[in-house]
ZAMARGU-4260 file (C-alpha; in steps of 0.2 Angstrom, whole numbers, plus 5000, padded with zeros to 4 digits):
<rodrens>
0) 5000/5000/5000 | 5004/5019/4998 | 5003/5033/5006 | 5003/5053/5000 | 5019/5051/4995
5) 5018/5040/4983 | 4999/5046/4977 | 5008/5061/4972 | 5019/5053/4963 | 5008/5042/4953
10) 4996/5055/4950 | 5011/5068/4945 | 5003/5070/4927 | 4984/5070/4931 | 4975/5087/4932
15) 4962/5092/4941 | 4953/5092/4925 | 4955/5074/4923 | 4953/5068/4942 | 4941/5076/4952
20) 4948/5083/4968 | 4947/5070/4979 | 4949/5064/4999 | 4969/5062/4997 | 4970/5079/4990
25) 4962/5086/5004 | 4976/5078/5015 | 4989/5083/5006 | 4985/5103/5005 | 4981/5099/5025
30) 5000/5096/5028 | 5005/5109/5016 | 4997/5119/5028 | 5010/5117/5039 | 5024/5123/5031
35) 5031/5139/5035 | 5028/5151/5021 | 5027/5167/5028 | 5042/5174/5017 | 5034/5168/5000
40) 5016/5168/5001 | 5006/5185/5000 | 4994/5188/5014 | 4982/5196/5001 | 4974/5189/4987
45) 4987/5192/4976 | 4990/5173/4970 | 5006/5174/4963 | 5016/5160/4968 | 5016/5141/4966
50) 5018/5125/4975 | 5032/5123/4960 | 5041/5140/4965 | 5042/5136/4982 | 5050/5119/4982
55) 5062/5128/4969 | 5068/5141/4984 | 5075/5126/4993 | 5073/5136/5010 | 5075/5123/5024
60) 5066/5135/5036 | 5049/5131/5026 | 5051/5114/5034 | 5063/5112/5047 | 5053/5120/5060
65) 5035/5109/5060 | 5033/5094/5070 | 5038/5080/5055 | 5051/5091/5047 | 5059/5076/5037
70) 5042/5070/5029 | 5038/5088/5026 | 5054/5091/5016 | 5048/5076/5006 | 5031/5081/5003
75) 5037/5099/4997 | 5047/5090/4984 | 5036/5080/4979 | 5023/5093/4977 | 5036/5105/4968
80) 5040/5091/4955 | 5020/5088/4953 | 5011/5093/4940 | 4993/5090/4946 | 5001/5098/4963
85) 5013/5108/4956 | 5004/5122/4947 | 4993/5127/4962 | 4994/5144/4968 | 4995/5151/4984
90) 4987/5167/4995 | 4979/5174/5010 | 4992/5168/5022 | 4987/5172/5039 | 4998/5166/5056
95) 4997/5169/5073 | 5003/5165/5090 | 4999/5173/5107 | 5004/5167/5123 | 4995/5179/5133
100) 4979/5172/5124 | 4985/5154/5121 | 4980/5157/5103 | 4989/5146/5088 | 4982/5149/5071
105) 4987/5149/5052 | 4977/5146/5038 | 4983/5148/5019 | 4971/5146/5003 | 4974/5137/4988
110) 4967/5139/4970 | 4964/5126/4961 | 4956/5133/4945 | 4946/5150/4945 | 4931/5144/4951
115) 4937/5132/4964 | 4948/5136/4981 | 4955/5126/4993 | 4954/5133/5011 | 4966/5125/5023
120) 4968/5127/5041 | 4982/5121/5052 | 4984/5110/5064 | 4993/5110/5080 | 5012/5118/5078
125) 5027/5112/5087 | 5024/5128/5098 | 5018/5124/5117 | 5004/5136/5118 | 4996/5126/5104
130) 4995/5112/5115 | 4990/5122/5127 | 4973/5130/5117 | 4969/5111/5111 | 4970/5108/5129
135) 4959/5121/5132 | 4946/5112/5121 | 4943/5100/5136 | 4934/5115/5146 | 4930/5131/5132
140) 4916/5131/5122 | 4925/5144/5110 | 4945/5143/5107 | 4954/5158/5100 | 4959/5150/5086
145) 4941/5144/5081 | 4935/5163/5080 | 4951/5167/5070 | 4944/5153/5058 | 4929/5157/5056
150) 4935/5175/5053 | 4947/5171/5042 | 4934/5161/5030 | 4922/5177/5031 | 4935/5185/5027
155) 4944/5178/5012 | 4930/5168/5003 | 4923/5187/4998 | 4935/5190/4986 | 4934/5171/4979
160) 4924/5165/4966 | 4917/5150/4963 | 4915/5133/4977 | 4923/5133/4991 | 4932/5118/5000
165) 4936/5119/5018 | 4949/5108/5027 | 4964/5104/5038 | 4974/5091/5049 | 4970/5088/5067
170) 4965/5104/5075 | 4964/5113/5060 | 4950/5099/5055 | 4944/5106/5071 | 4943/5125/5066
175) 4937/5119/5047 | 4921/5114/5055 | 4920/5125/5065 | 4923/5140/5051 | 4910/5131/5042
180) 4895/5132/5055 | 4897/5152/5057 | 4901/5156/5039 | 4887/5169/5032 | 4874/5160/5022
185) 4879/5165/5004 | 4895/5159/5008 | 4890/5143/5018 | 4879/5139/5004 | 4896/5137/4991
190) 4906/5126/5004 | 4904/5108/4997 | 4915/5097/5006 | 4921/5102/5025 | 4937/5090/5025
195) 4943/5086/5046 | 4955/5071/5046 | 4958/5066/5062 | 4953/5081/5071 | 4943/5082/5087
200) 4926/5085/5090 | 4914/5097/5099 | 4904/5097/5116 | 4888/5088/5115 | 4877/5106/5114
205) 4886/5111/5097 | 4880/5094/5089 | 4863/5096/5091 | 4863/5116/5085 | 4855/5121/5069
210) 4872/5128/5063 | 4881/5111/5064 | 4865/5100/5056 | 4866/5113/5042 | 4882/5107/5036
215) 4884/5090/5044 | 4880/5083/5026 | 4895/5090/5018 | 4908/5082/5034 | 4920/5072/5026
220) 4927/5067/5043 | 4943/5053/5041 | 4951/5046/5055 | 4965/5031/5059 | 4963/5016/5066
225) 4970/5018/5081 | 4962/5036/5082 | 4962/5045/5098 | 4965/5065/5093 | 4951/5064/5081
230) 4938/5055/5093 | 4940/5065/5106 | 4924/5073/5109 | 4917/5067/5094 | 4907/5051/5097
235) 4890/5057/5089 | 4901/5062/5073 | 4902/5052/5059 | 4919/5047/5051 | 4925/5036/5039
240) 4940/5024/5046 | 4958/5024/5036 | 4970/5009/5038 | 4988/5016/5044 | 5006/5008/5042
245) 5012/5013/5062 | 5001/5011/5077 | 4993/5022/5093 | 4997/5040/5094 | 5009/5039/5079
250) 4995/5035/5068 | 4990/5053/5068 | 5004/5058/5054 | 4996/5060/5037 | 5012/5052/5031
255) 5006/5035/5039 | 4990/5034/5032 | 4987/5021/5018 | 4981/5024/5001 | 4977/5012/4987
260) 4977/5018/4969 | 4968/5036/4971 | 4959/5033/4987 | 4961/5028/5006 | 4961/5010/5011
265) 4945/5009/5021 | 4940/4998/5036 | 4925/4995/5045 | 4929/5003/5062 | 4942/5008/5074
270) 4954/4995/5084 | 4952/4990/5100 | 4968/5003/5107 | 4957/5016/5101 | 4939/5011/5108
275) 4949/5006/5126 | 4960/5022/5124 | 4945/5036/5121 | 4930/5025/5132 | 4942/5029/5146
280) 4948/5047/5140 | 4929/5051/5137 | 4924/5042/5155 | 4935/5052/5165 | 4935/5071/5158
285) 4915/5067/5161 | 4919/5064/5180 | 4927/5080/5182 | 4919/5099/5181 | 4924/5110/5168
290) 4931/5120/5184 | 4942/5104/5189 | 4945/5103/5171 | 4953/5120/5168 | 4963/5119/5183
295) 4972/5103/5178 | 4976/5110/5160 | 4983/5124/5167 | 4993/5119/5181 | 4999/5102/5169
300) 5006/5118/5157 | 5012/5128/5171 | 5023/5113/5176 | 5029/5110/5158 | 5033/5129/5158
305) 5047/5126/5170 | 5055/5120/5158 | 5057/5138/5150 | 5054/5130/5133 | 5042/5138/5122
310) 5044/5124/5108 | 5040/5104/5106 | 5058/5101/5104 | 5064/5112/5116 | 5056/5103/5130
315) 5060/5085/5123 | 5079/5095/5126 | 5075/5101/5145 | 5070/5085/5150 | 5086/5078/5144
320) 5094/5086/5159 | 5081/5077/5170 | 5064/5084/5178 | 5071/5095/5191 | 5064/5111/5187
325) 5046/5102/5186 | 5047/5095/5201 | 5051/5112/5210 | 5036/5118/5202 | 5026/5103/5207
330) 5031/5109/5225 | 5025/5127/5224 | 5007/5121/5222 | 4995/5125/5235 | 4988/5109/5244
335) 4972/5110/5236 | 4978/5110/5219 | 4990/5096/5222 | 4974/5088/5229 | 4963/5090/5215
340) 4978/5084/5203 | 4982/5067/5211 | 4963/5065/5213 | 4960/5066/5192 | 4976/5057/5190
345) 4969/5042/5201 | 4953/5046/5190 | 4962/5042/5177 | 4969/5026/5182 | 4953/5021/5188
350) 4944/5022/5171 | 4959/5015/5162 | 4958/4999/5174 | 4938/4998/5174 | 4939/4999/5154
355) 4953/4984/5154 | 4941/4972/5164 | 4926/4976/5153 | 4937/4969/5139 | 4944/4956/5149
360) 4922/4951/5152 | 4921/4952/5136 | 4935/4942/5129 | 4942/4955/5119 | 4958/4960/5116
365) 4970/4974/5108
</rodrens>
């Protein structure tokens, strides 16, 4: 089996003209998504540049600073030496991080033809405060970034012609939706495909709204086998399940996700890892009050904020040198927050042992 990688590859020579746009495509501009491309591409509508042009700048900075830097250096070749993929321009960058508000968002637009744009949002950076806001997506019913979405389709889909597809990876799957359910009617009304792989849901409330039912139709919604971020509160959401080369959290790579001639390799319903993994995930966030809730998140990031690093990699660095600067933090917590965190941990231990002997009952196994 293949994955993106090779799809574009064997695809190279077919437009979109001759292929429709389909499901991997979506996947594909999702990850481009992540590139860092504010040096190149214009953050009007001015689209003058190519997916071509920029693989020609061979600027390691585009890719060496997203979470799979070496895949991504791949993909922007590929792309660069695609001609279905190749020709594609690119505008309306928008990025932004803010600490203060634990905001992490970029979004970039692709045309396809005249009459047919590609709306990509991105998904969680390799900065910490983008942990933190999907974090926060345990307690908030509104994330900074989802109002950045939503504003950013208003926004740019005004000086668009034609349909519209909306999309992105993990938490930008998230904000697509999202986008989608408070875009204005004229522009809702052009949106044909809302594309989240593998990105989490919403709480129960947003579900059931009239905004969400209007587009539900139009979710394209993939995830892994071994899913767990795009399950997460999403349990009344359909999805369509995707076969993947690795297993657990690594399955949430793009690059792992199998492909068979143009399409994803289908299967029937998610592993055993991932029903155990998010029944017990989903069993104890419902345990605890959005109050508890919010005060784990931010005391967890407080501690990893010891660290002084700002950045996935940084903290993968500090922890080299051991965990001393975490555990001096864990010791300036007042009593009852320490007492509220080893009561959710336990929680948590809890649910994962009752979940172990329901599959144990029922003769299941991973």
């Amino acid at each position: 089996m293949g994955n993106i990688i090779s799809y574009i590859e064997q695809y190279a020579a077919v437009g979109f003209d001759e292929m429709e746009f389909r499901e991997a495509d979506s996947l594909i501009l999702s990850q481009v998504a992540y590139f860092v491309l504010d040096d190149y591409v214009s953050k009007r509508h001015r689209f003058n540049i190519t997916l071509r042009e920029i693989a020609a700048l061979s600027d390691v900075r585009i890719t060496e600073n997203t979470t799979l830097p070496n895949d991504n250096k791949i993909l922007l070749n590929a792309v660069g030496q695609s001609e279905r993929f190749g020709n594609l321009t690119l505008a309306c960058y928008s990025t932004r991080t803010e600490e203060d508000r634990e905001l992490q968002f970029a979004a970039v637009t692709f045309r396809i033809h005249p009459q047919l744009h590609y709306i990509a949002f991105r998904g969680t950076d390799i900065t910490l405060v983008g942990w933190k806001e999907d974090f926060n997506l345990s307690f908030s019913k509104n994330i900074p970034s989802q109002l950045c979405a939503a504003q950013y389709l208003k926004k740019t889909a005004r000086f668009l012609r034609g349909t519209l597809l909306v999309g992105g990876h993990s938490k930008g799957g998230n904000l697509a939706v999202y986008a989608a359910m408070h875009a204005p009617h004229g522009i809702q009304k052009r949106i044909t495909h809302i594309y989240n792989h593998d990105g989490p849901g919403f709480p129960p409330e947003v579900f059931e709204s009239k905004a969400y039912k209007s587009i539900q139709s139009r979710i394209c919604k993939t995830v892994p086998h071994s899913a767990i971020v795009g399950l997460l509160f999403a349990d009344r959401e359909p999805h369509t399940v995707i076969a993947s080369k690795h297993f657990a959290l690594l399955q949430h790579s793009p690059f792992t996700w199998e492909i068979k001639e143009n399409d994803f390799v289908r299967l029937q319903k998610v592993n055993m890892f991932s029903r155990f993994t998010n029944r017990t995930l989903h069993n104890w966030l419902a345990q605890m009050s959005t109050e508890s809730r919010k005060t784990f998140v931010d005391t967890f990031y407080d501690i990893l904020k010891a660290t002084n690093a700002t950045t996935y990699p940084e903290l993968l660095a500090s922890l080299k040198d051991g965990f001393a600067p975490m555990r001096e933090k864990l010791k300036t917590l007042d009593p009852e927050t320490r007492t509220m965190m080893q009561k959710a941990l336990r929680a948590l231990v809890k649910s994962g042992s009752a979940q172990i002997k329901l599959l144990i009952k029922k003769g299941e196994n991973f």
